[in-house]
Phi, psi and omega in degrees: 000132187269115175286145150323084143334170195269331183269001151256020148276303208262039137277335174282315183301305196293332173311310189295310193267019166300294188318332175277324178272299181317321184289332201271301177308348204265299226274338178289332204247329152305314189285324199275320176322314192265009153271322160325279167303334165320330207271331197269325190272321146354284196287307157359267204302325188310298178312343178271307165300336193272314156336280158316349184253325167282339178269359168257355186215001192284328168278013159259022165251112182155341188312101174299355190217054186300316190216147163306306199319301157348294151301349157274319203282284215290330190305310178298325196265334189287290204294322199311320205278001189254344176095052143281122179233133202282145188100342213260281189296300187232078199292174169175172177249028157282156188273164181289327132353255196326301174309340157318292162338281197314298191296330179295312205277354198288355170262011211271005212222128154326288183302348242028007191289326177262001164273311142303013189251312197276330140310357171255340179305305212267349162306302182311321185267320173285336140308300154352293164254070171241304208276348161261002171266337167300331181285306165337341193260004171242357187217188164259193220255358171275317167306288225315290168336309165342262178346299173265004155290331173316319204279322176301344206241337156251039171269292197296344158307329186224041156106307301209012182280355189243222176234071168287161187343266166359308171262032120246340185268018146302343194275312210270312182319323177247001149275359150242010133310311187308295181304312156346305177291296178303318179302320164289333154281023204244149177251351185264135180286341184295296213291351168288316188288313179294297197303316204284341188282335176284324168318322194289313167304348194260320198299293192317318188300338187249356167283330176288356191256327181184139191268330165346321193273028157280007165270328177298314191317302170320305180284314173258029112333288159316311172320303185309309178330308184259348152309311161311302188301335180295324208275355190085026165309154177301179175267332181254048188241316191276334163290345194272302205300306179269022156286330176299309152333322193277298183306292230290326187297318187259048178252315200273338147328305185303308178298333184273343173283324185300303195291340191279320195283339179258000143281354202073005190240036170282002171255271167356251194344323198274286186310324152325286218271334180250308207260011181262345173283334186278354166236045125296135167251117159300182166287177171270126176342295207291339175299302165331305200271342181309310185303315192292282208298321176299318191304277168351314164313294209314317215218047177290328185280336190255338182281288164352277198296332181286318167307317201285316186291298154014280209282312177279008164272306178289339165289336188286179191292140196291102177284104212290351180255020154253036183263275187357301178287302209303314238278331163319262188342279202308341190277004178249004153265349174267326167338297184308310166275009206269346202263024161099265162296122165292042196298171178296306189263023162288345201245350166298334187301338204277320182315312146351285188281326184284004178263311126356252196307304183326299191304329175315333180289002210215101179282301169269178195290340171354242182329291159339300156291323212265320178311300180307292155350293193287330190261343186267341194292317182303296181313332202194333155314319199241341156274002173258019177294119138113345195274350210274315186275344147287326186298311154341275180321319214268328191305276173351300171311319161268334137344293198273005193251328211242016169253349161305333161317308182292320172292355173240024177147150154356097168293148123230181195242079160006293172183097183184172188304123202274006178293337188277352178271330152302306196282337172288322224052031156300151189268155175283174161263333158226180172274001171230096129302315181294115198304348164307329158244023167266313186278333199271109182309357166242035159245019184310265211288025172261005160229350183065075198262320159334298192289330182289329176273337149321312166302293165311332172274326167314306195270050147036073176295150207289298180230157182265111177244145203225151168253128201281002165210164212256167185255281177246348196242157172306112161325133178293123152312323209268339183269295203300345171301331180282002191264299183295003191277306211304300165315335172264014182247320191223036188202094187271153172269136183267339186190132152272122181232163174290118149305205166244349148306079188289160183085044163175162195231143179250135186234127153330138107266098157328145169295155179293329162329337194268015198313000000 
């Protein structure tokens, strides 16, 4: 055996460590190319989505009368901050959570009206690249993109250009698909055990925005279940885990329940958010399918590409996550019917998943965009040219007509935009401001709206603003007689104004005092 010298042990050593430092510079000059390229397809797509969010939604922010709903949310976020508590003070069956939203963004504005616009921007937008990293897990980063242009480009087809419910609890909604999705592809048990409980918080957390999405909640709940079934868990290991599951979705329900009852007040709260949607009288079937065909129309190319993707998602060899998306998409078209009125914007939770599945078809983006594209320009670009600054002028105009009123007392607004009350500083004259419920006949007995407009009419609002048509739903008979009785006894009219609502005018009265 041949010894080593002392100047061939340091010819080996330096050998050794050249060798090491070239692999380290190699291995080192690799990892950043692929952080490189990672920062570049990243910043790509952020830019791309930031784009689309902005040419979909930047000119309507300042529009004060983007939506009623909308401008009610802001009215509820407005009084809260004055030490209104909703159900109490000022009612809906919405969960407090959207009012919530609402009251964090209302100081962020003078009105808050852009200040909430510009929270639904970035809601929107950050779903958007929620819904291309879930496409990643089924396309490539051209599909992906896709996706989440799909979603920017039909949100406003169907009311969702502003800050309806939907566009903000989709954002929670689809990061806890995504984690869904990473749970069924994790190989770490930890990350199996972490994700469904962070999913479940998100599912509750958006249940608190709008309880419809407890059928999405439900599908990926059942998901969580058969992952848990895959792994061999026991029958009573899959009861102990989703009653846990169960718990974690309904805590911010609960907590909010908690919080109405040691105020005294859960009996509101409780009829508000469950039992008062149950003594609505829906519309009439033929009303029902006029709401249906718009919707359908609206988001006809994304429904097409979602039917087309369906069948080659489910024909391949089986995959749980692509049972998971079609089984989304569908619990969120089911949503949509469940909740009575078919409005346009009852059909936003489903654009997520139906965006999702569109892209899938295109492995690049080509055909999809332009469909999508061509179609958001008809639908909703080019007859929304100009309109966000007329709705301006008309807001304005009744402003100005109807606040001197407001400084000497309670306006009400009949049917017409609840943004004036804000805008004016007017005090309500009731707690159901929002004009569906007093006027609209099939909210007669879910507020007892004969005795509440009764109640209203005694303290003699300073002025009445009543719209000479009706829009979509039949006038409570019993009220509006009761309006025209108050008016023709204590009330002259001061002004005819441009509705915001084109084909119709909103007519002033004054008290007679007001001469």
């Amino acid at each position: 055996m041949t010894e080593l010298g002392s100047s061939d042990i340091h010819s080996v050593a330096n050998r050794h460590w050249f060798q090491g430092l070239h692999y380290r510079v190699g291995h080192t000059h690799k990892v950043w190319l692929t952080v490189r390229s990672f920062d570049k397809s990243h910043l790509l797509a952020a830019a791309l989505l930031l784009l689309g969010t902005i040419l979909t939604r930047v000119t309507l922010i300042g529009d004060p009368a983007v939506h009623m709903d909308e401008e009610f949310y802001l009215l509820v976020a407005d009084r809260i901050w004055h030490g209104a508590l909703p159900y109490v003070d000022i009612w809906d069956r919405k969960p407090v959570g959207l009012f919530l939203i609402y009251a964090l963004l209302r100081p962020l504005s003078p009105t808050g009206i852009v200040a909430y616009q510009i929270g639904a921007f970035f809601s929107a937008f950050m779903t958007a690249i929620v819904i291309r990293q879930i496409c990643l897990r089924f396309c490539n980063n051209g599909c992906a993109i896709l996706g989440g242009l799909l979603y920017l480009l039909f949100l406003p087809l169907l009311g969702g250009m502003g800050g309806q419910a939907p566009v903000f609890y989709n954002l929670p909604m689809a990061v806890a698909a995504l984690l869904v999705l990473q749970a069924q592809g994790s190989a770490s048990s930890r990350s199996v055990h972490r994700y469904p409980y962070i999913a479940m918080a998100l599912c509750g957390i958006a249940i608190q925005i709008k309880y419809s999405v407890v059928f999405e909640g439900m599908v990926f709940g059942l998901s969580l279940l058969q992952i848990k079934w895959r792994d061999g868990a026991s029958i009573f290991d899959l009861i102990r885990f989703g009653s846990i599951l169960i718990m974690i979705a309904l805590a911010p329900t609960v907590a909010v329940a908690l919080a109405y009852a040691l105020a005294g007040h859960f009996n509101e709260f409780f009829d508000a958010n469950f039992l008062s949607i149950m003594r609505v009288v829906p519309p009439q079937p033929a009303r029902r399918l006029d709401f249906l065909a718009g919707t359908v129309y609206s988001i006809l190319p994304l429904l097409f590409m979602s039917m087309a993707a369906t069948p080659l998602l489910l024909r391949r060899p089986f995959q749980a996550k692509n049972l998971f998306l079609v089984s989304w998409a569908a619990a969120a078209i089911g949503g949509f019917f469940a909740l009575g009125n078919n409005y346009p914007h009852y059909a936003l939770p489903a654009v997520a998943p139906l965006s999702i599945l569109s892209a899938t078809l295109f492995p690049r983006m080509g055909i999809g965009l332009v469909a999508g594209g061509v179609w958001y320009t008809i639908l909703f670009a080019m007859p929304a040219w100009g309109v966000p600054t007329i709705r301006k002028h008309y807001i304005n105009s009744m402003v100005t007509a109807l606040r001197p009123y407001a400084a000497h007392g309670c306006i009400y607004v009949n049917d017409g935009p609840p943004i004036l009350y804000l805008l004016t500083s007017s005090c309500l004259p009731t707690p159901y401001i929002f004009p569906e419920h007093l006027n609209n006949a099939g909210e007669s007995r879910a507020v007892d709206a004969p005795r509440e407009m009764k109640l209203l009419l005694r303290t003699l609002p300073s002025a009445i603003m009543v719209a000479d048509k009706v829009l979509d739903h039949p006038r409570n008979r019993n009220t509006a007689a009761m309006i025209d009785s108050a008016i023709a006894a204590h009330y002259h009219e001061v002004a005819r104004l441009p509705d915001v609502f084109g084909g119709r005018q909103q007519i002033i009265y004054a008290r007679n005092d007001f001469q």
